[in-house]
C-alpha positions, 0 to 999 in steps of 0.5 A: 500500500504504501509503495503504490502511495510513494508510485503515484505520489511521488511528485508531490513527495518530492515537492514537501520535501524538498521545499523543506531542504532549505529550512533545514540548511539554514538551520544547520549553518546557523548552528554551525556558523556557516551564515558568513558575516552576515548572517541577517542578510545571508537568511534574507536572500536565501529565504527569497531565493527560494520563494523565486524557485518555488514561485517559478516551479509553480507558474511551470506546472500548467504548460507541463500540463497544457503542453508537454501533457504531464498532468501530475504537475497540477497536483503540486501546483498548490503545494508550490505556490504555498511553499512560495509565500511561506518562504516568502513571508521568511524573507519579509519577517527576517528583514523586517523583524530580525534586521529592522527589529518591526522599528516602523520609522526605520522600514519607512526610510528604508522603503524611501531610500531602497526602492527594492524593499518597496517592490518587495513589499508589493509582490508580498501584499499580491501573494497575500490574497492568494494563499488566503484563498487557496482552499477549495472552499475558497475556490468553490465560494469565490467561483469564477472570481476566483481564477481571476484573482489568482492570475495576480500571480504573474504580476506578483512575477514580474516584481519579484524579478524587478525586486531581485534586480534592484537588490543586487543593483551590479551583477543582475546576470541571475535576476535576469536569468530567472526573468527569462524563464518566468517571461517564458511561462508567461508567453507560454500562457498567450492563447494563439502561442499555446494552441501552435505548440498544441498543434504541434505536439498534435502533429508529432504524436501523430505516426503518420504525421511525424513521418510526413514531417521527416519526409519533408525534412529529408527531402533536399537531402536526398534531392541533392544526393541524387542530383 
C-alpha cells in the first residue's frame, strides 16, 4: 500500500520535501556558523531565493500540463505556490523583524531610500490574497472570481524579478536569468502561442504525421544526393 502511495505520489513527495531542504540548511549553518558575516542578510536572500524557485516551479506546472501533457504537475501546483509565500513571508519577517527589529520609522526610510524593499513589499501584499484563498472552499465560494484573482500571480512575477534586480543593483546576470524563464511561462500562457505548440505536439504524436514531417525534412537531402 504504501509503495503504490510513494508510485503515484511521488511528485508531490518530492515537492514537501524538498521545499523543506532549505529550512533545514539554514538551520544547520546557523548552528554551525556557516551564515558568513552576515548572517541577517545571508537568511534574507536565501529565504527569497527560494520563494523565486518555488514561485517559478509553480507558474511551470500548467504548460507541463497544457503542453508537454504531464498532468501530475497540477497536483503540486498548490503545494508550490504555498511553499512560495511561506518562504516568502521568511524573507519579509527576517528583514523586517530580525534586521529592522518591526522599528516602523526605520522600514519607512528604508522603503524611501531602497526602492527594492518597496517592490518587495508589493509582490508580498499580491501573494497575500492568494494563499488566503487557496482552499477549495475558497475556490468553490469565490467561483469564477476566483481564477481571476489568482492570475495576480504573474504580476506578483514580474516584481519579484524587478525586486531581485534592484537588490543586487551590479551583477543582475541571475535576476535576469530567472526573468527569462518566468517571461517564458508567461508567453507560454498567450492563447494563439499555446494552441501552435498544441498543434504541434498534435502533429508529432501523430505516426503518420511525424513521418510526413521527416519526409519533408529529408527531402533536399536526398534531392541533392541524387542530383
Amino acid at each position: 500500500m504504501l509503495l503504490h502511495s510513494l508510485k503515484t505520489n511521488w511528485l508531490r513527495v518530492a515537492v514537501h520535501l524538498g521545499a523543506w531542504i532549505p529550512v533545514a540548511i539554514i538551520i544547520w549553518d546557523a548552528l554551525t556558523n556557516q551564515l558568513g558575516a552576515e548572517p541577517i542578510r545571508e537568511i534574507i536572500l536565501r529565504t527569497g531565493k527560494t520563494a523565486l524557485v518555488l514561485l517559478v516551479l509553480s507558474l511551470a506546472c500548467t504548460p507541463a500540463n497544457t503542453l508537454l501533457g504531464f498532468k501530475p504537475a497540477l497536483k503540486v501546483r498548490r503545494a508550490l505556490g504555498l511553499y512560495a509565500f511561506f518562504y516568502a513571508l521568511a524573507h519579509l519577517t527576517t528583514f523586517v523583524g530580525i534586521d529592522y527589529l518591526f522599528d516602523v520609522a526605520l522600514l519607512a526610510d528604508a522603503i524611501l531610500e531602497k526602492p527594492y524593499a518597496l517592490v518587495g513589499a508589493a509582490a508580498f501584499l499580491v501573494l497575500l490574497p492568494l494563499a488566503l484563498t487557496s482552499t477549495k472552499a475558497s475556490m468553490k465560494r469565490l467561483g469564477q472570481m476566483w481564477n481571476k484573482l489568482h492570475r495576480a500571480v504573474y504580476l506578483a512575477a514580474i516584481l519579484v524579478i524587478v525586486h531581485f534586480v534592484w537588490l543586487v543593483k551590479l551583477d543582475v546576470r541571475e535576476p535576469l536569468i530567472f526573468g527569462a524563464i518566468v517571461a517564458l511561462l508567461l508567453a507560454l500562457r498567450i492563447n494563439f502561442i499555446r494552441r501552435f505548440i498544441a498543434h504541434w505536439r498534435s502533429r508529432m504524436s501523430n505516426p503518420q504525421s511525424r513521418a510526413s514531417l521527416t519526409r519533408k525534412i529529408n527531402f533536399p537531402t536526398d534531392a541533392k544526393e541524387h542530383g
